[in-house]
C-alpha positions in Angstrom: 15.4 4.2 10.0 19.2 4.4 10.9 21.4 5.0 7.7 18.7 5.3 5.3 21.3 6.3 2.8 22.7 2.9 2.7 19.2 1.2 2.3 19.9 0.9 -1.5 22.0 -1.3 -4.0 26.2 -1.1 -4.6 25.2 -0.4 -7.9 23.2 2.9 -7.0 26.7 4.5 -5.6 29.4 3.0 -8.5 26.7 4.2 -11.0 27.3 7.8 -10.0 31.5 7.7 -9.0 31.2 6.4 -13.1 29.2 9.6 -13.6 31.1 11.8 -12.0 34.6 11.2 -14.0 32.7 10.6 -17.0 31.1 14.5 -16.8 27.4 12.7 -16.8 26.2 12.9 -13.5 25.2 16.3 -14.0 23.5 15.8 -16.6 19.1 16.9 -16.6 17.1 13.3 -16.7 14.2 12.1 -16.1 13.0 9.3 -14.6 9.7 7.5 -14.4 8.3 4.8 -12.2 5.7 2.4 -13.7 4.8 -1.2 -14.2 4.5 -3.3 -17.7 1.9 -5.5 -16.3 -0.3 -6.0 -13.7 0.5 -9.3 -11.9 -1.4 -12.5 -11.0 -4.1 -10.9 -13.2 -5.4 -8.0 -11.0 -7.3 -5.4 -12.8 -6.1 -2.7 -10.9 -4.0 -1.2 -8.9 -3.5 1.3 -6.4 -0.8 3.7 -5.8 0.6 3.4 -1.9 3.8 4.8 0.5 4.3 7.9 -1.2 3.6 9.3 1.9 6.5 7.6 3.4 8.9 7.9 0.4 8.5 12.0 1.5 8.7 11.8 5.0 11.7 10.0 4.3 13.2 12.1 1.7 15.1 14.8 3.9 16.6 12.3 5.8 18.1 10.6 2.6 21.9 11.5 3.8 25.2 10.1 4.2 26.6 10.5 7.6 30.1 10.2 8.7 29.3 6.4 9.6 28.0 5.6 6.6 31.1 7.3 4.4 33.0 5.7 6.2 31.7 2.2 5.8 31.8 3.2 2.0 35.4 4.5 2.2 37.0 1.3 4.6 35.5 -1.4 2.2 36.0 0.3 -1.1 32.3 0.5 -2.5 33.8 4.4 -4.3 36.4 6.1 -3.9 37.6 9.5 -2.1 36.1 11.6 -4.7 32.9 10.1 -4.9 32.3 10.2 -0.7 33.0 13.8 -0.9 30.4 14.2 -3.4 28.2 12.3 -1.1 29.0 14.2 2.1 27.0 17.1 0.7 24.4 15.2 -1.0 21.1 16.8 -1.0 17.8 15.9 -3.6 17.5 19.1 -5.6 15.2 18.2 -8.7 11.5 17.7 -8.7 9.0 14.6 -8.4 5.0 14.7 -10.0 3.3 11.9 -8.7 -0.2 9.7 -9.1 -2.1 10.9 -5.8 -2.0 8.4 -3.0 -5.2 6.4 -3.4 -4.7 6.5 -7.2 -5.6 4.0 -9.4 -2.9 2.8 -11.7 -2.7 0.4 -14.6 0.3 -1.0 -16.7 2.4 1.4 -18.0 1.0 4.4 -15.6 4.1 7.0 -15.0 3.8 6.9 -10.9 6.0 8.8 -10.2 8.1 11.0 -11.9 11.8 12.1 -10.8 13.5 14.9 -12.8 17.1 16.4 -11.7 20.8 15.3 -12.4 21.2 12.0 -13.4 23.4 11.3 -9.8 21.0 12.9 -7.5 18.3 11.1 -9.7 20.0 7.8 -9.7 20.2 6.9 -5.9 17.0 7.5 -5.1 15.8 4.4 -7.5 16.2 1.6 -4.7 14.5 3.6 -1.9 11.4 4.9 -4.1 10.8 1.2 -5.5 11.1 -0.3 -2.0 8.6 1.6 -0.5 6.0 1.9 -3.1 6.6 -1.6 -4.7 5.7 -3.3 -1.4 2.5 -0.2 -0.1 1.3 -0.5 -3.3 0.9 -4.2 -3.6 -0.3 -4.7 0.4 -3.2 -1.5 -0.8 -4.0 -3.3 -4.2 -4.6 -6.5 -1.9 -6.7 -5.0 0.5 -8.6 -3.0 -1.7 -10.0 -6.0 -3.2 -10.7 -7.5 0.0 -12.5 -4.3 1.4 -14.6 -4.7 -2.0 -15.3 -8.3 -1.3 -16.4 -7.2 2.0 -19.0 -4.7 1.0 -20.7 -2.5 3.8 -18.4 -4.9 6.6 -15.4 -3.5 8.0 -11.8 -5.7 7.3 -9.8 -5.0 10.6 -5.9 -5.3 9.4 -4.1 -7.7 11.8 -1.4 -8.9 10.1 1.5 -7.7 12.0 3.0 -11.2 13.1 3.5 -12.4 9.7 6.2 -9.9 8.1 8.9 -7.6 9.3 8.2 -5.3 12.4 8.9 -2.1 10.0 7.2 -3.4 7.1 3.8 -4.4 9.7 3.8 -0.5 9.8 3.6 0.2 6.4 0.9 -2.7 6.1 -1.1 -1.3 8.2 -0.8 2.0 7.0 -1.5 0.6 2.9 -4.7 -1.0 4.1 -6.1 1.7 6.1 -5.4 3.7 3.0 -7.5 1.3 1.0 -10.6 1.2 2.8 -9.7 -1.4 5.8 -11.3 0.2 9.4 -8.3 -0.2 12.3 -5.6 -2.1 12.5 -4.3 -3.9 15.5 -0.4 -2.2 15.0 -0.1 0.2 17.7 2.9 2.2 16.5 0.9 2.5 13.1 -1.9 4.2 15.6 1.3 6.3 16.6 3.1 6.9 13.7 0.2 7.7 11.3 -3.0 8.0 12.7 -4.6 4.9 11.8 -7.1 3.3 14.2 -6.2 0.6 17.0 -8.4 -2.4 18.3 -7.8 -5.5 19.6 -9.3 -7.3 22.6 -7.5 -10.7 23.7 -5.8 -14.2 22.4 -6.6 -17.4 23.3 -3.4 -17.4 25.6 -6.3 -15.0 27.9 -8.7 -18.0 28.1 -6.5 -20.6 28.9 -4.5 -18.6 31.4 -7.6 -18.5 33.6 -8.7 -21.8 35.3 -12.0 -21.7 33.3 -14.0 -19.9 30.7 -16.4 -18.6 32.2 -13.8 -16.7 35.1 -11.5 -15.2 32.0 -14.6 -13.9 30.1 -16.0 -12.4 33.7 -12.3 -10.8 34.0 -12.1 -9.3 30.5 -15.6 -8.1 30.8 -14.8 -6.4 34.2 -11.8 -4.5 32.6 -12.7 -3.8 29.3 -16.7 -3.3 29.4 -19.7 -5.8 28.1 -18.8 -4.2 24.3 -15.9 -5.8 24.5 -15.2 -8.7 22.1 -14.9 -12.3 23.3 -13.2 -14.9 21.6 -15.4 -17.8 22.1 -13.8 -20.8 19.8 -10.9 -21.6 22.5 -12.9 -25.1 23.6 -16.5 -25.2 22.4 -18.0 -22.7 20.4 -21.7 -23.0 21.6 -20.2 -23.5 25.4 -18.3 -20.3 24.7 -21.1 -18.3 23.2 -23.4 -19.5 26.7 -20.4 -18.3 28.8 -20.3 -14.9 26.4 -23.5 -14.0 27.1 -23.5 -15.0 30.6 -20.1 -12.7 31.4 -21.6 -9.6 29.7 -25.2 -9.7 29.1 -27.2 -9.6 26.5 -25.6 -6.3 25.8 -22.5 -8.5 24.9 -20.7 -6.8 22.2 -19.3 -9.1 19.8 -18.2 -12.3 19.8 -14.9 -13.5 17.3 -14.7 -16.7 15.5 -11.3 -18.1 15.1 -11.9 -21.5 13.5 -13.6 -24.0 11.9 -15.9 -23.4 8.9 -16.6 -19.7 9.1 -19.5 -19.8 6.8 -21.8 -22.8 9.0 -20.1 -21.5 12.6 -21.7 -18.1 12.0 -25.1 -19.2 11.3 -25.2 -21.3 14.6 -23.8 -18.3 16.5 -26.2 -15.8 15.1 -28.9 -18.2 15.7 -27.9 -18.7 19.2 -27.0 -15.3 20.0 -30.2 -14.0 19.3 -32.2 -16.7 21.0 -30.2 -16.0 24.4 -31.1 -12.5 23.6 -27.9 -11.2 22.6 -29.5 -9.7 19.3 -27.3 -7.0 18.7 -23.5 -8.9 19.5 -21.4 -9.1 16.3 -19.8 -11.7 14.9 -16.5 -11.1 13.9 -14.6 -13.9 12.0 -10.4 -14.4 11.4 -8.3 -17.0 10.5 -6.5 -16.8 7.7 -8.9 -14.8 5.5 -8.2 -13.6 1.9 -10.3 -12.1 -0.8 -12.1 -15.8 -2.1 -13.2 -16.2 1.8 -14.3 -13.2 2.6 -16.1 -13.1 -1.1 -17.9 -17.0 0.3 -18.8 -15.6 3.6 -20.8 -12.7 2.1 -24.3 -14.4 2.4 -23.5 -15.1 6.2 -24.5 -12.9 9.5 -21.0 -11.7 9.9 -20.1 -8.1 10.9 -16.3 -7.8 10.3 -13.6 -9.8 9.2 -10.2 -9.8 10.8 -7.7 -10.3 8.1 -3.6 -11.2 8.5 -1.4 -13.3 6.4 -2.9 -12.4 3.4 -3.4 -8.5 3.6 0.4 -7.9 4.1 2.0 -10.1 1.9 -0.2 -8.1 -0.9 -3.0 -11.3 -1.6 0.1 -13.5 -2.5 1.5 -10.8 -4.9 4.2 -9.1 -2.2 5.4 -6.3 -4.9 3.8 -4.2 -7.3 6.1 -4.8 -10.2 7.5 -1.2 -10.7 10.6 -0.3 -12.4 12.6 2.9 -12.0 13.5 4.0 -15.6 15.7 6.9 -17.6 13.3 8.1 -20.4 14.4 11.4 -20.9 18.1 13.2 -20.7 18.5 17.0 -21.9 20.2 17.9 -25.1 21.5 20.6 -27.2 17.7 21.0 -28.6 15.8 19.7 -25.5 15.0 16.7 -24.3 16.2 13.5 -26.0 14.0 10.0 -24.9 15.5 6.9 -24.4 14.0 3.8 -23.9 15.0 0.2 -23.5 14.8 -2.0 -26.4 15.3 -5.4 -24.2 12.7 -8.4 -25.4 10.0 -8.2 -22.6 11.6 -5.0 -20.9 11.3 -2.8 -23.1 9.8 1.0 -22.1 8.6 3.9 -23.9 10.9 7.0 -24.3 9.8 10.6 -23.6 8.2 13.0 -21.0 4.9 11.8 -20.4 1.7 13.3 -19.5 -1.3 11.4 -18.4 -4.7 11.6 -17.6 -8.0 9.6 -16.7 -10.4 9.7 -19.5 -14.0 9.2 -18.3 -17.6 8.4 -20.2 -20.3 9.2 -18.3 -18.8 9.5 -15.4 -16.8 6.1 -15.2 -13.5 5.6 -15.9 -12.6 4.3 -19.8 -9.3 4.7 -20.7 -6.0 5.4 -18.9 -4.6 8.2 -21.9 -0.3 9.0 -21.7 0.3 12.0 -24.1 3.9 11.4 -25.0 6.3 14.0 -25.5 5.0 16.9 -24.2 1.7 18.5 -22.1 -2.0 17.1 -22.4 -3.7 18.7 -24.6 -7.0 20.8 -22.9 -9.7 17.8 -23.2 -13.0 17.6 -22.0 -13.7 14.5 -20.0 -9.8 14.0 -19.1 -8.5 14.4 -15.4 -4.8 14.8 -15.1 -3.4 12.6 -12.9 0.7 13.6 -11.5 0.8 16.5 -9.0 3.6 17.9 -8.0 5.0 17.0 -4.7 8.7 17.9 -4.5 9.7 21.3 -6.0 13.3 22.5 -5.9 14.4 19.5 -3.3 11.7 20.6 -1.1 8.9 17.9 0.3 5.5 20.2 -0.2 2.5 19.8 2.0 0.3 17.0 1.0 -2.6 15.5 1.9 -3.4 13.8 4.9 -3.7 9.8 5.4 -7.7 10.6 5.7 -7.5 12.7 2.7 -6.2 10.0 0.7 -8.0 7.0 1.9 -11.1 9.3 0.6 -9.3 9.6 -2.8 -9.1 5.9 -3.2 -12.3 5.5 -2.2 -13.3 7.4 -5.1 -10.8 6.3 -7.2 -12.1 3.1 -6.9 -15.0 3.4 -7.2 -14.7 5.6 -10.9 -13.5 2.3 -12.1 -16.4 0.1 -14.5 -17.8 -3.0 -12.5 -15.9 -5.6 -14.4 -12.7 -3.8 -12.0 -14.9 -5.6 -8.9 -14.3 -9.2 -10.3 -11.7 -11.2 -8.0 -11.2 -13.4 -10.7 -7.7 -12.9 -12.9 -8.4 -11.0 -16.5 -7.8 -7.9 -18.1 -6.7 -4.8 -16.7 -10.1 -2.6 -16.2 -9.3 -0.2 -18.5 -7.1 -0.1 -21.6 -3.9 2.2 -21.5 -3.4 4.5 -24.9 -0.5 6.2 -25.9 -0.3 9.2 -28.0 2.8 11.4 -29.3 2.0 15.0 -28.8 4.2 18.0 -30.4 6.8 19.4 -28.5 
């Protein structure tokens, strides 16, 4: 990303040339990432793109282009550009795990330094984990819907050629198989598929002669889209082209739920027993949840996966709790109607009963105190300015997995309600 620096707000960079002349921009804060709600009724959510916010980090600098954009149109002044030539990220940031489980009011992430370095970091941490961790909340639900049957993310063509990336990166994390974004394959290690449009049929004179030529260059397991014309028609060319070693077979319209039963049923009686079904079109949660009593294998989901289910953000805000003072540190908190936060250092953890997850508990004000049955829940992940190895995209697919499935069954509905588990606050000493 070219000038990442400048991917923020005007505000971000008058905020500090204020801070500077007023003596505050030096001053020790902390800030905390977290949502007062989670939206359109989800349950749960979970925790996405930090990752990317730290492979990002270093490069968060301002170049001699991109002072002197700031300088020619007057955004701050000489003072405040010099400051920003030598910009550099020296505090520290605790975060939830990737693959966490959050719920409202669930400190994220944490960001502790002087209030400038602080500051102008806000627009570039919400961006990235605002939009992950909505398109990973989406998909996790979906992947539950799914069960045992893989959800192939393919949603690429519906959102910004950057943000596909991150899609398909967020729903890897959350349980979906492969993706159909190549430079995600490149970029981050997710796994590629894809076989051929309906652009490949109807290039060929017939049917039958594009399914031979597919089959010829990419194998009897290959896929074949058999809904271009007729779908029994296409199935009986299918089978023909590959064999009854066919591999699978994708359904791209129609009603899913009766197209797959005839397909199965005539699959197996051409002999094809073992060819999948794989089914697309526009797919969400609901649909894949409907088609879970019919002989389908996978589900190729688009749309809906990347614009997060219909819910494109997460809802986090990037807030000042904390600021050093003569006798340590000093919360603040807004008192807006609606927007209001709570002040103070915050320390939380997962309380569990028997093994499944019952309470998300913030200790407010100062460490956790040594519970049993409580997991801690920020690690550290920048220390001094410096990014420190994590864990990688497997690693943390595996955590949400487990994540997940800590959470009590009522998480599992798709229907809105109540987050899954209640959030408690409690002061502690300092």
């Amino acid at each position: 990303m070219t000038h990442l620096a400048l991917h923020t707000d005007h505000y971000e960079l008058t905020m500090v040339q204020a801070a500077l002349r007023s003596g505050a921009a030096t001053r020790h804060c902390v800030f905390e990432v977290f949502t007062r709600s989670l939206l359109d009724g989800r349950r749960y959510g979970v925790c996405a793109g930090l990752g990317r916010l730290l492979a990002m980090l270093p490069d968060f600098r301002f170049d001699e282009e991109s002072l002197g954009f700031l300088a020619s149109t007057g955004v701050v002044d000489t003072a405040t550009c010099e400051w920003l030539s030598t910009y550099r990220f020296s505090g520290s940031i605790d975060a939830y795990a990737e693959g966490e489980v959050y719920f409202p009011g669930s400190p994220v992430l944490v960001v502790e330094g002087a209030f400038a370095e602080c500051v102008l970091l806000e627009t570039l941490v919400l961006s990235v984990l605002n939009h992950d961790s909505a398109v990973a909340t989406a998909a996790a639900r979906m992947v539950c819907a799914a069960g045992a049957r893989p959800c192939i993310e393919m949603g690429s063509r519906r959102t910004h050629e950057e943000a596909a990336v991150a899609s398909a990166r967020a729903a890897y994390l959350a349980g979906f198989s492969a993706t159909s974004n190549l430079a995600a394959g490149l970029q981050w290690g997710v796994p590629t598929t894809g076989t051929a449009a309906h652009a490949f049929v109807l290039v060929h004179d017939d049917e039958a002669g594009a399914f031979a030529a597919q089959v010829d260059a990419l194998g009897i397991g290959t896929t074949l889209l058999v809904d271009t014309y007729d779908v029994e028609a296409g199935i009986r060319a299918a089978v023909a082209a590959a064999g009854p070693a066919l591999g699978a077979v994708r359904l791209d319209s129609g009603d899913l739920l009766s197209e797959a039963r005839r397909a199965r049923e005539l699959l197996d009686g051409l002999g094809a027993t073992a060819a999948r079904i794989v089914v697309t079109s526009d797919l969400d949660e609901g649909s894949i949840a409907r088609l879970a009593g019919a002989p389908v294998d996978a589900y190729g989901v688009g749309t809906s996966v990347v614009t997060g289910g219909g819910v494109p953000t997460a809802g986090f805000v990037y807030k000042l709790v904390a600021i050093e003072s003569g006798s340590g540190w000093q919360p603040v908190q807004k008192r807006s109607a609606g927007k209001h936060s709570v002040g103070g250092r915050k320390s939380p953890v997962r309380r569990y009963a028997g093994g499944t997850a019952a309470a998300e508990q913030i200790y407010v004000g100062g460490p956790a105190p040594p519970r049993a049955g409580e997991r801690p829940l920020l690690v550290r992940v920048v220390d001094d300015g410096a990014v420190l190895p994590g864990p990688t995209l497997t690693a943390s697919r595996e955590h949400c997995r487990r994540s997940v499935a800590e959470l009590p069954q009522e998480a599992m509905k798709l229907s809105a309600g109540d987050p899954a588990i209640e959030t408690q606050w409690e002061r502690v000493p300092t």
